[in-house]
NUGU-530214 format. One record per residue (C-alpha): x, y, z; residue in one letter. Coordinates in steps of 0.1 Angstrom, whole numbers, padded with zeros to 4 digits, always signed. Each point is the difference from the previous one (the first is absolute). Layout:
BEGIN
XYZa ...
END
This chain:
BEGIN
+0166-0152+0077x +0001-0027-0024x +0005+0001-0038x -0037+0006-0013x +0001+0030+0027x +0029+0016-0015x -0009-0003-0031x -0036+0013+0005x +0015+0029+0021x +0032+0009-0031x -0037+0001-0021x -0016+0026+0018x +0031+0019+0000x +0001-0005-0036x -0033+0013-0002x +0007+0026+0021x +0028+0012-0021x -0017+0000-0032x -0034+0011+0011x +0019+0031+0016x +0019+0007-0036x -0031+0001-0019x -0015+0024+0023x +0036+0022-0009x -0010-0010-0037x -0036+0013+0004x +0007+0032+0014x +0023+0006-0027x -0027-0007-0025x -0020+0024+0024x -0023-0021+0005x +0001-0001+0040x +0006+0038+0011x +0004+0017+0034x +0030-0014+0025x +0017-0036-0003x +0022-0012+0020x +0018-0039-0010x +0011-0024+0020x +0032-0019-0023x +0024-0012+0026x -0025-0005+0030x -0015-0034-0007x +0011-0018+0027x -0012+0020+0025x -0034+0004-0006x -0008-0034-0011x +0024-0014+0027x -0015+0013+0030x -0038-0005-0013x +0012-0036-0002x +0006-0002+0034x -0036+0017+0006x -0034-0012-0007x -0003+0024-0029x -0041+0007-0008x +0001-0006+0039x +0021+0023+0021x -0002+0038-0005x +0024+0014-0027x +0007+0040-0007x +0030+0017-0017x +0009+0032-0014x -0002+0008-0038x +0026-0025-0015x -0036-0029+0008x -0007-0020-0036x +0016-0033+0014x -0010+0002+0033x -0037+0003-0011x +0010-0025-0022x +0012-0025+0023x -0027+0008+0023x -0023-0013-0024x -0014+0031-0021x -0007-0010-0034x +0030+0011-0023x -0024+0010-0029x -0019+0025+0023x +0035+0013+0014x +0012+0008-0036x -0040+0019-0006x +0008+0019+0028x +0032+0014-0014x -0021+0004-0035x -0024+0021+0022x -0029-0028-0011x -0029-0004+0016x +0008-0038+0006x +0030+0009+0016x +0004-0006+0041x -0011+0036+0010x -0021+0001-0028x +0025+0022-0018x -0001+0030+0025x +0032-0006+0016x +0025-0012-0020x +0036-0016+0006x +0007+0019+0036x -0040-0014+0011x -0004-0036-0008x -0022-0015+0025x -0020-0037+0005x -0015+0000+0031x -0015-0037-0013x +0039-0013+0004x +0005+0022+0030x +0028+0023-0022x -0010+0033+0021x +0015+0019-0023x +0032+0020-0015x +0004+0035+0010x +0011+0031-0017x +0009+0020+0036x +0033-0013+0016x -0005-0011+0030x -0034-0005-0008x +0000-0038+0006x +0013+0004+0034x -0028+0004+0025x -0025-0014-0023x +0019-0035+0002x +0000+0001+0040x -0037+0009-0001x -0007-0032-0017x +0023-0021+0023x -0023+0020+0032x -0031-0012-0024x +0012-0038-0001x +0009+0001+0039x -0032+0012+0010x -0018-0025-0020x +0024-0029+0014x +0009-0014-0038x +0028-0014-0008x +0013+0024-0034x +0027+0024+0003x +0006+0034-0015x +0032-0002-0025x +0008+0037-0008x +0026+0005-0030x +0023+0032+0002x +0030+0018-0016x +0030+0009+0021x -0012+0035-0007x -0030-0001+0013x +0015-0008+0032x +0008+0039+0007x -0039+0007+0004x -0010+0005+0034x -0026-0023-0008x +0024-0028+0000x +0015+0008+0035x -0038+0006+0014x -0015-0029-0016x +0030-0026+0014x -0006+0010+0035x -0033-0005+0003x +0002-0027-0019x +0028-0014+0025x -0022+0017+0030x -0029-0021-0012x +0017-0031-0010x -0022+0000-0030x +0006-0028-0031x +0016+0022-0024x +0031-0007-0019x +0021+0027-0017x +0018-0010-0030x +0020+0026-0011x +0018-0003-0040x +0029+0020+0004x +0009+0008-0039x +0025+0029+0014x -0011+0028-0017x -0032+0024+0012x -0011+0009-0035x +0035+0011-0012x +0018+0010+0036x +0021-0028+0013x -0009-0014+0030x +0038+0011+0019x -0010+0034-0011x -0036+0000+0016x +0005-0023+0033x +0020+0001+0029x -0003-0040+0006x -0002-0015-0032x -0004-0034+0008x -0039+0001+0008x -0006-0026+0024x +0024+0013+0025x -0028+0032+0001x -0026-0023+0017x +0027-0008+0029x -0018+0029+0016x -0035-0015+0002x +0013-0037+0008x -0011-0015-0030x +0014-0028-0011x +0020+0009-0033x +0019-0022-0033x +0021+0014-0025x +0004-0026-0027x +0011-0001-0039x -0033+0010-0017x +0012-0016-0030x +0000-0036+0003x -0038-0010+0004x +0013-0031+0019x +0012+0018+0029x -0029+0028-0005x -0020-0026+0011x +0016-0016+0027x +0007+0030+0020x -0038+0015-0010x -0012-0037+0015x +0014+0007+0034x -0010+0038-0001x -0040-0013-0012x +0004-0030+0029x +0012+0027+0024x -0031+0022-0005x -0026-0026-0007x +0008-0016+0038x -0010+0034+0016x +0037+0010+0005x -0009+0038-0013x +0018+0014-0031x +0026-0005-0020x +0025+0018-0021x +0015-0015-0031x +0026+0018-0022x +0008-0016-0034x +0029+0018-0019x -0009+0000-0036x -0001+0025-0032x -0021+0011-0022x +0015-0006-0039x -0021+0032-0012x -0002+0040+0014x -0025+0005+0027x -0028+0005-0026x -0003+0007-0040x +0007+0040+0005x +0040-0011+0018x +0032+0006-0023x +0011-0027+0024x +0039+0026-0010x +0003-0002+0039x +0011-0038+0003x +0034-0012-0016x +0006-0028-0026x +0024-0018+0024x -0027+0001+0027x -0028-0016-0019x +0022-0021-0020x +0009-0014+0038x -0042-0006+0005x -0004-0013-0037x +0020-0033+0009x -0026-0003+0032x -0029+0002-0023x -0024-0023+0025x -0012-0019-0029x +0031-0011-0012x +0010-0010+0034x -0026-0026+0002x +0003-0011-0038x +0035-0009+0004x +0000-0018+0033x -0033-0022-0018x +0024-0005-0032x +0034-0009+0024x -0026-0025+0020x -0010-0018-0034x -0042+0012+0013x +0000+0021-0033x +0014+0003-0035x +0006+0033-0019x -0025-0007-0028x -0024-0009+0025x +0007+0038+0018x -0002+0014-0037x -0033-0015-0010x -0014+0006+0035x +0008+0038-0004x -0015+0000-0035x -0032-0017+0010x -0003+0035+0027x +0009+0023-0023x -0028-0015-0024x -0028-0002+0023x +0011+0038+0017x -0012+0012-0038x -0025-0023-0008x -0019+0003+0030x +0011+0023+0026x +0006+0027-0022x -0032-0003-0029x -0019-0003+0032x +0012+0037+0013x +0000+0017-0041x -0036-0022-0002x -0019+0013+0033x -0021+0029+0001x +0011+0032+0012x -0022+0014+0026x -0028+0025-0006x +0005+0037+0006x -0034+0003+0015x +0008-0029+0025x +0036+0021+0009x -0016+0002+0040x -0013-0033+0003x +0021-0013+0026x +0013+0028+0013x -0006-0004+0042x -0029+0026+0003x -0023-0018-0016x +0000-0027+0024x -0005+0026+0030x -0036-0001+0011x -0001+0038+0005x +0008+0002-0036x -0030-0028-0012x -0026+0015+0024x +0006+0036-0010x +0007+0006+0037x +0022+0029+0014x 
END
C-alpha cells in the first residue's frame, strides 16, 4: 500500500470506531433497542480482508457482530444506523435489527443471529458461483466460538470435497460471549482445526491492518484461481463485552490493558506519524470531521425516517411471495 491507502484505510477504521460508539451512545439514550453487539478493537480485520476482495462484488456473510462489514461492502451507513433505529429506511426495512442487516444490492448476504448459522449458507453461495462459472468468491466471517457448531466441521468438508470458492475468515477475539476460548476448545489455535479437511490455513496478527491484508491477499488469490477454500485466523479482541447486556467482570484489567496498546487504529496512526505520511492535527481534525458528519447525517437520518406502519408489519414476510399464498390455492 502506499500513503493515500493507509491513510484512507486508518479513516474507515476511524469511522468504524466512532460509528460503533454512537450506536453504544444510542442505545443508552434508548433509542436503538433489542440486541447490539460492537465491534471496538476489530477494525483491521474486517476492513483488511474486504480490501483484499472485490467488496460490492464477491459474496460476504457474518454472524451478528456485521455493521462494518455491510459497511465495507458497500451498504449505505445511514440506512445501517435506521436499521438499528427500527426505521423504515433502514436496510431490512427496520424488521431485523443489529443481528439482520442485509444488502443484497452490495452482495452483504447478511449477519446472523444463529451460531453457526453462516456456515453452510456461505458454501451454498461458493456451489452457486461455481455452477454459474463467475469469477467472485464467498468470504464467510466467524468467531472462534462458532467453530464448535457442527456446522462448521460439515460445511468445511464439503466445502474441501467440492473445492468450492469460499474463504473462511475467522476473528478470533478469545472469548465466546464471556467463556474463554482455553476453557471451551481443545485446539485453540483455529486454523490448525481445518488440518482435517486439507484446507489451506493462516494464523496471522489481526491487529495490524498491514499484515491483515497481505496474508487475506494470498488467501482471496488462493480461492479466486479455483484452488478451493481457505481458512484464515486473525487473533484480535474486542475492546467492549460481547454485547450491551455483558458486565464484561469476566476479563482482567491486566489482560485488556495488554489489547489496549494493540488498538488497530493506533497501530496504523503511529507508523503514518513515524513515516512523516501524517501529522497529529491532521489525525485530530480527520476524526472530528467523522464524528461531525456520524451526527449530522448518519444519525438525523435514522431519528428523521419513518417508522414502519403497524398495518404493513407482514409485508415482506416470505409467504407473501409464495404463489399458493397469492392464488388462494391449497
Amino acid at each position: 500500500m502506499n500513503s493515500a491507502d493507509k491513510k484512507r484505510l486508518l479513516r474507515e477504521m476511524v469511522f468504524a470506531r466512532r460509528f460503533e460508539e454512537r450506536c453504544y451512545e444510542a442505545y443508552m439514550e434508548r433509542k436503538i433497542g433489542g440486541f447490539l453487539h460492537l465491534y471496538p478493537g476489530q477494525e483491521a480485520c474486517c476492513l483488511g480482508v474486504m480490501e483484499a476482495a472485490r467488496p460490492g462484488k464477491d459474496y460476504v456473510i457474518t454472524g451478528y457482530r456485521d455493521h462494518i462489514h455491510a459497511i465495507k461492502c458497500g451498504a449505505d451507513p445511514k440506512e445501517v444506523m435506521a436499521e438499528l433505529y427500527a426505521k423504515e429506511t433502514g436496510s431490512s426495512k427496520g424488521r431485523g435489527g443489529s443481528m439482520h442487516i442485509f444488502d443484497v444490492k452490495h452482495r452483504f448476504m447478511g449477519g446472523y443471529a444463529l451460531v453457526g448459522g453462516p456456515f453452510p449458507l456461505a458454501v451454498g453461495m461458493a456451489k452457486g458461483i461455481k455452477l454459474k462459472g463467475g469469477d467472485e468468491i464467498a468470504i464467510c466471517f466467524l468467531g472462534d466460538a462458532a467453530n464448535n457448531q457442527g456446522t462448521f466441521h460439515e460445511s468445511l468438508n464439503m466445502a474441501a470435497v467440492w473445492k468450492l470458492p469460499v474463504l473462511y475468515v475467522c476473528e478470533n477475539n478469545l472469548y465466546g460471549i464471556g467463556t474463554r476460548i482455553d476453557r471451551s476448545t481443545a485446539v485453540t489455535e483455529q486454523y490448525r482445526r481445518v488440518c482435517g479437511y486439507d484446507i489451506p490455513a493462516t494464523q496471522c496478527d489481526g491487529q495490524d491492518i498491514e499484515i491483515v491484508l497481505r496474508e487475506a491477499k494470498k488467501a482471496v488469490d488462493h480461492v479466486r484461481s479455483g484452488k478451493g477454500p481457505y481458512f484464515l485466523e486473525l487473533l484480535t479482541y474486542r475492546f467492549r463485552g460481547h454485547s450491551m447486556s455483558d458486565s464484561n467482570k469476566y476479563r482482567s484489567k491486566e489482560e485488556e490493558e495488554v489489547w489496549g496498546k494493540r488498538d488497530p487504529i493506533f497501530i496504523l496512526k503511529s507508523r503514518l506519524i513515524a513515516a512523516g505520511d501524517l501529522k497529529e492535527d491532521d489525525y485530530k481534525k480527520m476524526d472530528k470531521e467523522i464524528i461531525e458528519h456520524i451526527e449530522k447525517d448518519i444519525i438525523k437520518f435514522a431519528e428523521e425516517s419513518p417508522e414502519p406502519k403497524v398495518e404493513e408489519l407482514t409485508k415482506y414476510v416470505l409467504a407473501e411471495n409464495d404463489p399458493y399464498v397469492r392464488g388462494g390455492a391449497r
